[in-house]
mmCIF file of the C-alpha atoms, coordinates in Angstrom:
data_MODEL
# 
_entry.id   MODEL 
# 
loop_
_atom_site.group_PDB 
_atom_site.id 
_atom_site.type_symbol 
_atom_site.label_atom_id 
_atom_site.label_alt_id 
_atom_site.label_comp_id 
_atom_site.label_asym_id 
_atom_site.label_entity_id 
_atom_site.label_seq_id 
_atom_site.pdbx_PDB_ins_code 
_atom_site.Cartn_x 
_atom_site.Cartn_y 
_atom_site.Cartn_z 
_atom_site.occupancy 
_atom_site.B_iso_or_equiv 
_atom_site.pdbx_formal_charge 
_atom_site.auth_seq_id 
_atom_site.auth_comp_id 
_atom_site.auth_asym_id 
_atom_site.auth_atom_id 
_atom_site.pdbx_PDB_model_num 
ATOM 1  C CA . UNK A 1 1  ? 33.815 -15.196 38.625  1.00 0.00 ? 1  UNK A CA 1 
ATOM 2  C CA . UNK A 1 2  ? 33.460 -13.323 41.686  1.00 0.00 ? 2  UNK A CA 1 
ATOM 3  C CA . UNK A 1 3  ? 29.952 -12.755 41.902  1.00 0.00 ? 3  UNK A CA 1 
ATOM 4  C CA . UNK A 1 4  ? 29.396 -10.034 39.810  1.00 0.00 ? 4  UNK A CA 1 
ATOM 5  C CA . UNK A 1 5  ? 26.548 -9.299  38.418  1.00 0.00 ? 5  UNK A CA 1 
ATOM 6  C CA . UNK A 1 6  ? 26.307 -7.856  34.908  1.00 0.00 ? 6  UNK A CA 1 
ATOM 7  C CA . UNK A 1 7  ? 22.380 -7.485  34.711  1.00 0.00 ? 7  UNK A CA 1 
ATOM 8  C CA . UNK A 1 8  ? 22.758 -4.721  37.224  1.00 0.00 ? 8  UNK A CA 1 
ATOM 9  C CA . UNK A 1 9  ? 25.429 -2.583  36.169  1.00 0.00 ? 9  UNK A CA 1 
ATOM 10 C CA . UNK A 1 10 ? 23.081 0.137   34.596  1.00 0.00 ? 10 UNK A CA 1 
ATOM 11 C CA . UNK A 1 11 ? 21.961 0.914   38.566  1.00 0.00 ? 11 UNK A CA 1 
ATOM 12 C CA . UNK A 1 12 ? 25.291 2.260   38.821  1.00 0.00 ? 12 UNK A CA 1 
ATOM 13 C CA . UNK A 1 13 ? 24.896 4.682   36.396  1.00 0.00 ? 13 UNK A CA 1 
ATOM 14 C CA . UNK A 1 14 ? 21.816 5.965   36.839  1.00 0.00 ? 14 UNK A CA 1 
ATOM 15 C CA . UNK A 1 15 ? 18.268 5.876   34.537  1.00 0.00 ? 15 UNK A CA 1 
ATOM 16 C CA . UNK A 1 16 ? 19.295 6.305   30.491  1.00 0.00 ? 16 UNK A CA 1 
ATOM 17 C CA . UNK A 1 17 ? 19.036 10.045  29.759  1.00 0.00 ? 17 UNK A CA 1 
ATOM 18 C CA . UNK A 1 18 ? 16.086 9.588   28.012  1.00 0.00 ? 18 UNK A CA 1 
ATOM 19 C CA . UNK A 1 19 ? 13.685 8.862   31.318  1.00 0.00 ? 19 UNK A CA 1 
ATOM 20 C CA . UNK A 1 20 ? 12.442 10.350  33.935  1.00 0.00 ? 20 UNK A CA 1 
ATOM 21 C CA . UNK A 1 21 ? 12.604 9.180   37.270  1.00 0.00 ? 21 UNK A CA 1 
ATOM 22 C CA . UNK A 1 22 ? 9.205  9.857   38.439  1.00 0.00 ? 22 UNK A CA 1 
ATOM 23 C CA . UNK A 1 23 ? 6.215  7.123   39.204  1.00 0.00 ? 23 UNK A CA 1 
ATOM 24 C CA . UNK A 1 24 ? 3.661  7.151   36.278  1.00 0.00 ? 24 UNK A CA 1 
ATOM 25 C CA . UNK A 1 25 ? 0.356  8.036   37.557  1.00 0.00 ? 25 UNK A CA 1 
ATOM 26 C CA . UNK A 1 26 ? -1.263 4.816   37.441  1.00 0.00 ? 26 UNK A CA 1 
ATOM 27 C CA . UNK A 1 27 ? 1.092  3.349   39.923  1.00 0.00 ? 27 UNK A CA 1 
ATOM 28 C CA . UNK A 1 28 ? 2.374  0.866   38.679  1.00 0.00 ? 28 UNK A CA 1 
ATOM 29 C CA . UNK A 1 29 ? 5.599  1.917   39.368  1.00 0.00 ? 29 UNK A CA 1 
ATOM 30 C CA . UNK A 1 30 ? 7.033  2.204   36.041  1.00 0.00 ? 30 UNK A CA 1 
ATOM 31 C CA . UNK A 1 31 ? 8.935  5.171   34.729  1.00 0.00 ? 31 UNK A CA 1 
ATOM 32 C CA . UNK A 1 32 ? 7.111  7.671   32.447  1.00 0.00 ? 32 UNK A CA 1 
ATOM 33 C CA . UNK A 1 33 ? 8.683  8.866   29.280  1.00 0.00 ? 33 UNK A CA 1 
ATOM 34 C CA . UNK A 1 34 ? 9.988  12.806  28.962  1.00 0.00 ? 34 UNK A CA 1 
ATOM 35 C CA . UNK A 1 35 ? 7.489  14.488  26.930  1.00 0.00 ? 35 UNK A CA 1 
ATOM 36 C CA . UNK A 1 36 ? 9.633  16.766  24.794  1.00 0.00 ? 36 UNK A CA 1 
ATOM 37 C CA . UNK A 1 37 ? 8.496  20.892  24.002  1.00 0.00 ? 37 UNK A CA 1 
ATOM 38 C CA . UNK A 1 38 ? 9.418  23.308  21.620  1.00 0.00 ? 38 UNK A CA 1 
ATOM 39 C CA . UNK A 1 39 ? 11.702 26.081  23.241  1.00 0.00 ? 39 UNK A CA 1 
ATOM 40 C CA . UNK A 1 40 ? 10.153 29.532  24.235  1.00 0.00 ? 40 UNK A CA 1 
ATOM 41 C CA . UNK A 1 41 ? 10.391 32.042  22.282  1.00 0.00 ? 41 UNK A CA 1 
ATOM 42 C CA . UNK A 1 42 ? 9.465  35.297  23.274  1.00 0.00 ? 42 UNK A CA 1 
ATOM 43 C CA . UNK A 1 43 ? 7.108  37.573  21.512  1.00 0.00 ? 43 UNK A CA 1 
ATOM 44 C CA . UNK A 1 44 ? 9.257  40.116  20.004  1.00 0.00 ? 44 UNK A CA 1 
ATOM 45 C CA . UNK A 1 45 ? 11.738 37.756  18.145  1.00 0.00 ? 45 UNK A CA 1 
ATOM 46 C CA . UNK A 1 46 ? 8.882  36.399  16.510  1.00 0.00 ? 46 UNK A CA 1 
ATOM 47 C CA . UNK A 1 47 ? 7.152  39.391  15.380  1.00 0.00 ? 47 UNK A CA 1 
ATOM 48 C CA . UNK A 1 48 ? 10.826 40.382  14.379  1.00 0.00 ? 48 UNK A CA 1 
ATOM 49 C CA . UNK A 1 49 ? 11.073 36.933  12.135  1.00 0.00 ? 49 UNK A CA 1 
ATOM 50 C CA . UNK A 1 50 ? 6.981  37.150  10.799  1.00 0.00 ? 50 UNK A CA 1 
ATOM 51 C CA . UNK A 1 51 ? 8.546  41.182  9.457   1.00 0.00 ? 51 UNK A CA 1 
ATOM 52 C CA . UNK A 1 52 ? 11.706 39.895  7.892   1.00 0.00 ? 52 UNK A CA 1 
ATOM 53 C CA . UNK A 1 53 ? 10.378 37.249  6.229   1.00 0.00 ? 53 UNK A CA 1 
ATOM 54 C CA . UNK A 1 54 ? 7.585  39.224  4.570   1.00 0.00 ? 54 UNK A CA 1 
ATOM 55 C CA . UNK A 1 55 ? 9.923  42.179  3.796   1.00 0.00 ? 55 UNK A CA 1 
ATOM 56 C CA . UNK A 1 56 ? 11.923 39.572  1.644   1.00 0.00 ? 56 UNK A CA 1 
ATOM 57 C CA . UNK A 1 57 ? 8.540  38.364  0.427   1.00 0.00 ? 57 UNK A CA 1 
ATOM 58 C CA . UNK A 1 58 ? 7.404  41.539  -0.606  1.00 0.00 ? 58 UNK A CA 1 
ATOM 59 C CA . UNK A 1 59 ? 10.881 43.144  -1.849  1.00 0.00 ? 59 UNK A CA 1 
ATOM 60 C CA . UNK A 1 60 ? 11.793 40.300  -4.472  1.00 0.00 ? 60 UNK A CA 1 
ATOM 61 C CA . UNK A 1 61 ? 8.459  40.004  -4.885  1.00 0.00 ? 61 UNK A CA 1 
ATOM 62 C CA . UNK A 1 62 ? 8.793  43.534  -6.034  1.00 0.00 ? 62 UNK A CA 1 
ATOM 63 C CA . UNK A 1 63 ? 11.679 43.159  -7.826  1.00 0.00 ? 63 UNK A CA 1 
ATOM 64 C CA . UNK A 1 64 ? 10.205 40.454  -9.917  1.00 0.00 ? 64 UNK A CA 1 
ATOM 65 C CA . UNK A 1 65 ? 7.360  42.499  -11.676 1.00 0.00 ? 65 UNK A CA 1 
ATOM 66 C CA . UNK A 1 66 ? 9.738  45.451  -12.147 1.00 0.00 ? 66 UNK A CA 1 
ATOM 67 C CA . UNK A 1 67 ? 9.146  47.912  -9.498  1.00 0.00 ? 67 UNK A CA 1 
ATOM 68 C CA . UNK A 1 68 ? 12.493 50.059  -8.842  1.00 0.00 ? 68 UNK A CA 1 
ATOM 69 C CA . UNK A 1 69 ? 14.836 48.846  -6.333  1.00 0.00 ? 69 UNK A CA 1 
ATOM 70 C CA . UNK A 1 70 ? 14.574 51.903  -4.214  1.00 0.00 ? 70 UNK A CA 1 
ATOM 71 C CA . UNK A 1 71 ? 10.720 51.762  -4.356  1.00 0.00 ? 71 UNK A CA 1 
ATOM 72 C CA . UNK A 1 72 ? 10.555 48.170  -3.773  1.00 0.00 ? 72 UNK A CA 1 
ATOM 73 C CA . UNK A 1 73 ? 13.085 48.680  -0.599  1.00 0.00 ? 73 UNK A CA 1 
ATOM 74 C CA . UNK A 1 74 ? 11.302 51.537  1.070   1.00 0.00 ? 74 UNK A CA 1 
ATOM 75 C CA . UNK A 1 75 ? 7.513  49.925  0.432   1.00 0.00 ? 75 UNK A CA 1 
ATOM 76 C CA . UNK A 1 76 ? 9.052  46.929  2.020   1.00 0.00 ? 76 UNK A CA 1 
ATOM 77 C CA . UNK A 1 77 ? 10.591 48.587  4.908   1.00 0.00 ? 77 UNK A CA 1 
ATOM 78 C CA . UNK A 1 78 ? 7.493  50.379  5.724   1.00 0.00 ? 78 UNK A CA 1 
ATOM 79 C CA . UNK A 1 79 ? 5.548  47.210  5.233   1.00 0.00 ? 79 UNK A CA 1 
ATOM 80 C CA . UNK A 1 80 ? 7.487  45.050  7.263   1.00 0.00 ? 80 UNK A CA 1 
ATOM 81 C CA . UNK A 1 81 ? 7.457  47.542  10.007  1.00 0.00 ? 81 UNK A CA 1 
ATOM 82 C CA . UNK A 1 82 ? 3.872  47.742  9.945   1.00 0.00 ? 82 UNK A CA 1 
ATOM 83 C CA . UNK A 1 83 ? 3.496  44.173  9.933   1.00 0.00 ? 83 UNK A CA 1 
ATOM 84 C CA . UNK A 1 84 ? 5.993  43.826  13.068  1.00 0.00 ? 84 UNK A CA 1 
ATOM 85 C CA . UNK A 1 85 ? 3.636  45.889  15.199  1.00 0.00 ? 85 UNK A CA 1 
ATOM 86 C CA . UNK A 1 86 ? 0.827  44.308  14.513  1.00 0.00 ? 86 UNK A CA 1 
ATOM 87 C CA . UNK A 1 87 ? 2.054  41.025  15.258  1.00 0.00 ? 87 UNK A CA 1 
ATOM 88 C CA . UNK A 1 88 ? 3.325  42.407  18.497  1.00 0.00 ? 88 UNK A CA 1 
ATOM 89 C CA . UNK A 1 89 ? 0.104  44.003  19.282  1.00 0.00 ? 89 UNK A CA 1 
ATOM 90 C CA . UNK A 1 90 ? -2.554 42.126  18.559  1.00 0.00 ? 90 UNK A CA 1 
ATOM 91 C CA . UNK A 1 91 ? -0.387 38.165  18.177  1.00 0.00 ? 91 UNK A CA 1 
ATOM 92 C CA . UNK A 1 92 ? -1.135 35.353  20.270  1.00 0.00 ? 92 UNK A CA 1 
# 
């Protein structure tokens, strides 16, 4: 052997892509973990989702009591267009 040293190999490579290089705050020294977040979605596309999902609520919904499929559509519609604004306007 040529004194290589196996125990230090990862160095080369860099920290696993699961860490952070950054000091923990209670300096130790060690590395802290990534704290993971759910992506951003922005306002609109989920006032859009909270309408389309209760338009196919409310439209087999509809359809399952026995309501026309033109009336069921068009109540639907309106509803889910109703609901998208006021998600959008008064959502968190």
């Amino acid at each position: 052997m040529s004194g290589r040293k196996r125990n230090r190999l990862g160095e080369f490579f860099g920290p696993p892509p699961f860490r952070r290089p950054t000091r923990a705050s209670d300096g130790t020294g060690s590395l802290s973990a990534v704290h993971l977040r759910q992506p951003s979605i922005d306002h609109g596309v989920r006032s859009f989702l909270w309408a389309v999902v209760f338009f196919l609520i409310l439209y087999f919904g509809m359809l399952a009591v026995g309501v026309a499929k033109g009336t069921s559509f068009l109540v639907s519609l309106v509803s889910a267009f109703l609901i998208f604004l006021f998600v959008r306007t008064r959502g968190t």
